[in-house]
N, C-alpha and C positions, 0 to 999 in steps of 0.2 A: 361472552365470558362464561367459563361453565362453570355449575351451581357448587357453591363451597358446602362437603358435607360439613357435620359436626364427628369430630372421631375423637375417642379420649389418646391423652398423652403417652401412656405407659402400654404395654407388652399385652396383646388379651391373646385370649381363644377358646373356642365354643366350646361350653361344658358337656354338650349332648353327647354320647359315647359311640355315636354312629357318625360322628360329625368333625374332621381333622380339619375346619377352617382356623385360621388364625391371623394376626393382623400385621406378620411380616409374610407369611406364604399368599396372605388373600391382602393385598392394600386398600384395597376398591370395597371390601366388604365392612359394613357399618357391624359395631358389635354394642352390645346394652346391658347395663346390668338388671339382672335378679332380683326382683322384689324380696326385701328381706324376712318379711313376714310368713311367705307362704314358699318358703326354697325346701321346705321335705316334700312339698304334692309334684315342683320343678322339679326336683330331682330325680322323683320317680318316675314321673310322666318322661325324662330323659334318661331312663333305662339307667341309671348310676344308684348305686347301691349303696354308695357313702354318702355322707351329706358335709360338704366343705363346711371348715367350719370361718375360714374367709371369703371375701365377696369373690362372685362367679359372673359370669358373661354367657349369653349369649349373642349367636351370629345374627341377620335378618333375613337369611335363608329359611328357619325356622319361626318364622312372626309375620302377621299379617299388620301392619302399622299403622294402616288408619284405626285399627278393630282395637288392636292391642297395647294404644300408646295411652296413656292420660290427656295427655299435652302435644297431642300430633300435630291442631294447628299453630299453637305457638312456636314447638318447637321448627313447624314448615317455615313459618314465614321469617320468624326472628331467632331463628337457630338457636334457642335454650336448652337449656340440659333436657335430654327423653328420660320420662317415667313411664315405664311401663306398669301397665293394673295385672294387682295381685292374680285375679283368677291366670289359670294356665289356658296357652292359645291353643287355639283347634288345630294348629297347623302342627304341633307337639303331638298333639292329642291322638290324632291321627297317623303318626310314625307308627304306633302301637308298641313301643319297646319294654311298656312296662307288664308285669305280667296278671294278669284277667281272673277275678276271684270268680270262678264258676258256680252258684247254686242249684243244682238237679231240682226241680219241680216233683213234691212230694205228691206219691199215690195217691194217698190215702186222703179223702174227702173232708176227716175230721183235724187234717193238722192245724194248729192256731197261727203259722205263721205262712200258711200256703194264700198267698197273695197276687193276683193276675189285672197286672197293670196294661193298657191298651197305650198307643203311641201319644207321646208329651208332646205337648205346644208349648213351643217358649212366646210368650206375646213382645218383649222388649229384654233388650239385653240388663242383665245387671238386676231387672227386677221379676215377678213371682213367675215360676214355672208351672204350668195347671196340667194336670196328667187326667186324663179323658179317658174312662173303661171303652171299648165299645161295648154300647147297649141296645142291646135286642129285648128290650122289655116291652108286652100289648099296654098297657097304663100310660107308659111315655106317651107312645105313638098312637094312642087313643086322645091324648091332652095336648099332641102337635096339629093332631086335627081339628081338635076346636079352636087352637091360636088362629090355624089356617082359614074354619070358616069366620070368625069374628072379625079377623083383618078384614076379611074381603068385602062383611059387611060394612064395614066403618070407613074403610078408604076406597072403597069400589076397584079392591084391584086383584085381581087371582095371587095370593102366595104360593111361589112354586112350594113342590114338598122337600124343604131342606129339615134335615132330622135335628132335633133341640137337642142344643149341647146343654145336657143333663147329667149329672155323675154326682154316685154316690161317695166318690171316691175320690176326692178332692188335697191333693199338695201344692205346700205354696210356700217359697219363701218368705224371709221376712225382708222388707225392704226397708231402707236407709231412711227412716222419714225421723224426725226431730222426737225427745220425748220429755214432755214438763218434768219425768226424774231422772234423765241424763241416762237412761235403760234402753236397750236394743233387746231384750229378753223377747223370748215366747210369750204368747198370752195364756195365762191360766185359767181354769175355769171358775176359778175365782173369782178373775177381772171379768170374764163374759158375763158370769150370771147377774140378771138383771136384780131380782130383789135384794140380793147381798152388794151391789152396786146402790143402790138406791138408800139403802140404810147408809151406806157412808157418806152419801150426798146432804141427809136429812129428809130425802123426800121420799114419803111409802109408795109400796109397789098398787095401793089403791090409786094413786093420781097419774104414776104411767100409764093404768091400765085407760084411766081416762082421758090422756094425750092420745094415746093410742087409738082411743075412739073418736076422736075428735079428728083427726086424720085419715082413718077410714073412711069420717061419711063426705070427706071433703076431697078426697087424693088428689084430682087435679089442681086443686090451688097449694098444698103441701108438698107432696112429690112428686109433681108432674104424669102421672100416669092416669088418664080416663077411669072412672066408676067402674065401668062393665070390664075393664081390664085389671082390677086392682086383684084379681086372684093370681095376678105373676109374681107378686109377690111369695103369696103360700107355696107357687110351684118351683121356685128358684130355691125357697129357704128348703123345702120339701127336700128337692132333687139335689143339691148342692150343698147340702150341712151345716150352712150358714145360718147362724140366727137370726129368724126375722127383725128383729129390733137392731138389728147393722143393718139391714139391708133395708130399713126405713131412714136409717140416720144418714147414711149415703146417698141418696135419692132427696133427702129434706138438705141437704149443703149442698149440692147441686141446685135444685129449686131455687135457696133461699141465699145460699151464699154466706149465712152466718158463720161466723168465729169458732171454733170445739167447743169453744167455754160456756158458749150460749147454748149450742146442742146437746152437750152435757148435762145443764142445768132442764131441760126441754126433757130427756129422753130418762136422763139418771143414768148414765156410763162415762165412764171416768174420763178425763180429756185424754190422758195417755192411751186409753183405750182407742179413740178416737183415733189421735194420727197415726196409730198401728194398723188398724183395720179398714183403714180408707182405700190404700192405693189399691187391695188385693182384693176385697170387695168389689171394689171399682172395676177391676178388671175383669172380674166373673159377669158381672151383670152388663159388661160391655159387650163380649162373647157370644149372649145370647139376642142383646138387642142391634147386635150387627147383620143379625139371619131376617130385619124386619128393613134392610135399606136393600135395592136390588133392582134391578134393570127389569120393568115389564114390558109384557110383550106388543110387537106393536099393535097389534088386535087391541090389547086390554087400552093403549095410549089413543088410540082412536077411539074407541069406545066414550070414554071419560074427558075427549076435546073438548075445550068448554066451545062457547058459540062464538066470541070474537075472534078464534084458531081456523072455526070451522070456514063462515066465512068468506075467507080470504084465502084462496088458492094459493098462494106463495108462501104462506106461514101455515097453514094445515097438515104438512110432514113435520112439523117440527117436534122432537121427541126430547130436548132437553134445552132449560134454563140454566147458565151458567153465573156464578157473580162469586165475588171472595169477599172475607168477613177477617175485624181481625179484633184480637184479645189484649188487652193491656198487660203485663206483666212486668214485675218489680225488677229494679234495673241490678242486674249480673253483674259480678263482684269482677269477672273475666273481662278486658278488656276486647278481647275478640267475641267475645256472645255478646257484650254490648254492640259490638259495629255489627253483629251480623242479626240483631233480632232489633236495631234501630229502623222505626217507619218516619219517612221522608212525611208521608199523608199525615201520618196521627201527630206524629212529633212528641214519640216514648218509643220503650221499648215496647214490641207487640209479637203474636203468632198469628199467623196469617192461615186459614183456611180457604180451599177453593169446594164449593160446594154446586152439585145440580140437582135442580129437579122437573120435575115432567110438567105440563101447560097447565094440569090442575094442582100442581103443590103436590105432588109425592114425592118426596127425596130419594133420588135414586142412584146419589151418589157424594159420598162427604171423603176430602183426602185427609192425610193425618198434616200436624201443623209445621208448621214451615217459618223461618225467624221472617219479620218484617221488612229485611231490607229485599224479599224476591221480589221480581217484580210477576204480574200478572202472568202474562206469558211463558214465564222460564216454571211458574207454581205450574200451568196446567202438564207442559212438559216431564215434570218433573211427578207430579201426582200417579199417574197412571191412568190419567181420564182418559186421552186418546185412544189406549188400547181397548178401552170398553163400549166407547161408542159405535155403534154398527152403520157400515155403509149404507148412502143413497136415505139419510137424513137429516135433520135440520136442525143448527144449535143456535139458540139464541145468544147476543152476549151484548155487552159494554164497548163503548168506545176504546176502553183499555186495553181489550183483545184486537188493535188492529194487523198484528204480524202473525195472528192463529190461522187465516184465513190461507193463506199456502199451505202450512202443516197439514190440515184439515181437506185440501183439496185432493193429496196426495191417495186421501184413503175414502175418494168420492162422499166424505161428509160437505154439508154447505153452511158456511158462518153468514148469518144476518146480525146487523151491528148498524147502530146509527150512522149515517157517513161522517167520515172527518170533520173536522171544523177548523179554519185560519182567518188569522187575524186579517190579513191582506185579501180573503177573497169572502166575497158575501155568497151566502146556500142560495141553491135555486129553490124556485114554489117547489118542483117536485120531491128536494133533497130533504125541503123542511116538513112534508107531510111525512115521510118517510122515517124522519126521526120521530115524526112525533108518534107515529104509527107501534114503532119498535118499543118506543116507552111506554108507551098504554100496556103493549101484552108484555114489555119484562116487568113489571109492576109486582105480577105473580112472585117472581124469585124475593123478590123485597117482603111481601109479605111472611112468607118461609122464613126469611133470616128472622123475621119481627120474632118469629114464636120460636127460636134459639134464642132470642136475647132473652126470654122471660125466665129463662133460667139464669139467675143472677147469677152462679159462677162462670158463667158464658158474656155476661155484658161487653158495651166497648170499652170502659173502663172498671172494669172488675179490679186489678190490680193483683192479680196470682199472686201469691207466696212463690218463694226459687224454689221451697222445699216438695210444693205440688204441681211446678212446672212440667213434669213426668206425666200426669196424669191429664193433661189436658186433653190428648189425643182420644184417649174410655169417656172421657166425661162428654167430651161433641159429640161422639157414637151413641152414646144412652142420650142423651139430648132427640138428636134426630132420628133414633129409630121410637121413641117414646110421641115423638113428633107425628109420625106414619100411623099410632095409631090413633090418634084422634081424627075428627072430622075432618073433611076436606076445605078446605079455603072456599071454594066454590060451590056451591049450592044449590043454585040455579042456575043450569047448563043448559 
């Protein structure tokens, strides 16, 4: 039987003025309405110069509907009325009917609004946009070399030369997070400034000064980042315009997992200040400790084999550990995010990470999160791991990966995995050294995940807020590039 669309009852037809579909000349054509809130940027962006002042339709020749629906998959599965989100779709956007406010780039060196923006990263849809200068400054690129030699001391691994995304010149929107006074407002500098923060708390700017020191001489048990690296703070807050005292309080809820109200009371900024400045922090500092996860070479992976890799001729190519980790998170108001972030394993809702790292614990690869009900398999699929791993070597994994093994062979990789196990047949002597072999050296990947969970907003049962479900994906990135730079698990090679 073929699939029943959902079509409204009465007479439509596309508003776009380049566009004559309508719902007796087109049958088969699905049409939607107009977000009513934001129908003058629609209109414009459809080249219409009037603005209806009754509801308008659009065709789906114009809409991309997984991108641009609210309720794509409710409306997929159980055919409920489509909402479309307010923002205008790209596939609009792209007509180009509307017409283009051109600025000429002023001569003169001293104009005040003569401003030279380098190409925008959007990191996720809906939330902050970060516009990146290119910069060719010697001080940067003097400060990327010391990251470079530091790392290589502390993890023994060459960092290629990737350029720090550093900008002085930072845009961000404001994102959708909750606010203890019902405000979606800018931040003032009112709210950032710490000592005028601190008097409203009751607490003087002398006892921040002294939390403050108390966290410096400790950084790895407070914000997770090693002694000899606690200058990334000064360089991020430096190069990126962010106040250091955010970009401690970000790092110390990660860490510690504490409530705003408790960080508030800790730091002396206001809780609203808090879940403003979270996600968009978050995302700058993920940016840059994503330039510290990366595929080394296999020179440097043999280099740094520990001795039970070495060995043993059958596992001595092997260039990555594989294992997935998953996150507790508060159970989804949405009937279909519950069934699809529901774990069979944990028995909650959860987000599943698939993560790898090299034989001595360098993470050299984290995917972003995934609802719990994937399974193992379809995660690495889906992650983009395959595409990174390089021919003619050796992935460790789990019994759970036992259909990876074809995928993998296709692109001359080779999967080691404990053998099978059934109920009906008993292992042979040789199968069960074999397992037990595999589990001594994936041991390594376990202990990796160990030093993710020490950041309690990464636990197995953390229990995420829905409001910073968004932000899980930055916070395991600073996790595990924060991770690369501490000591190696290994020690004695």
């Amino acid at each position: 039987m073929d699939e029943i669309k959902w079509k409204p009852m009465k007479l439509n037809y596309c508003f776009v003025s380049t566009c004559k579909n309508s719902s007796t000349k087109n049958p088969d054509k699905l049409f939607f309405k107009v977000p009513f809130p934001n129908r003058k940027a629609w209109s414009r962006a459809a080249g219409r110069s009037d603005l209806p002042t009754t509801s308008i339709d659009i065709c789906e020749d114009h809409l991309d509907l997984e991108h641009d629906m609210e309720n794509y998959l409710k409306w997929k599965l159980v055919k409920a009325r489509p909402i479309l989100k307010s923002k205008v779709p790209a596939k609009l956007l792209a007509l180009k009917l509307f017409e283009v406010e051109t600025v000429l780039p002023s001569t003169s060196s001293t104009e005040p609004n003569a401003t030279v923006l380098g190409p925008a990263r959007t990191f996720r849809e809906d939330q902050a946009t970060l516009c990146v200068p290119d910069m060719k400054n010697s001080s940067v690129q003097a400060v990327v070399t010391t990251v470079h030699c530091a790392v290589n001391t502390s993890v023994k691994h060459n960092l290629p030369c990737y350029n720090m995304l550093c900008s002085s010149d930072i845009s961000t929107e404001e994102d959708n997070l909750p606010s203890t006074q019902g405000s979606t407002a800018e931040i003032t500098e009112r709210e950032t400034d710490t000592d005028s923060t601190a008097v409203q708390c009751g607490i003087t700017p002398v006892k921040v000064t002294n939390m403050m020191a108390i966290i410096e001489n400790k950084p790895s048990q407070y914000i997770g980042i090693p002694k000899n690296f606690l200058w990334l703070v000064d360089l991020i807050s430096k190069d990126t315009k962010l106040p250091k005292l955010h970009i401690i309080a970000v790092l110390y809820k990660l860490k510690h997992g504490d409530p705003f109200y408790k960080i508030s009371d800790l730091l002396s900024i206001s809780e609203t200040t808090l879940w403003r400045i979270f996600s968009r922090t978050l995302d700058v500092i993920s940016t840059i400790c994503a330039q510290f996860i990366y595929w080394p070479s296999k020179k440097d992976i043999k280099k740094n084999l520990p001795l039970s890799f070495r060995c043993n001729k059958e596992y001595s190519n092997t260039e990555s550990i594989i294992d997935c980790f998953e996150i507790q998170i508060e159970k989804p108001s949405d009937p279909i995010k519950q069934a699809s972030t529901w774990s069979q394993y944990k028995s909650c809702n959860t987000v599943k990470f698939l993560i790898s790292a090299t034989p001595d614990g360098f993470i050299n690869f984290i995917s972003k999160g995934y609802g719990g009900r994937i399974s193992d398999m379809k995660l690495v699929e889906e992650s983009g791991f395959i595409n990174i791993v390089k021919p003619n070597t050796t992935v460790l994994a789990d019994r759970g990966f036992k259909h990876l093994d074809a995928v993998l062979q296709t692109k001359s990789i080779k999967l080691l995995r404990p053998p099978s196990v059934f109920s009906n047949k008993k292992m042979t002597k040789a199968e069960a050294i074999e397992a037990k072999t595999i589990a001594s050296l994936r041991i390594h990947i376990e202990r990796v995940i160990r030093r993710v969970r020490l950041f309690t907003f990464l636990k197995p049962h953390s229990t995420i807020n829905n409001k910073l479900v968004n932000c899980i994906d930055d916070a395991a990135t600073v996790a595990c590039g924060l991770i690369n730079l501490q000591s190696p698990i290994i020690k004695n090679k």
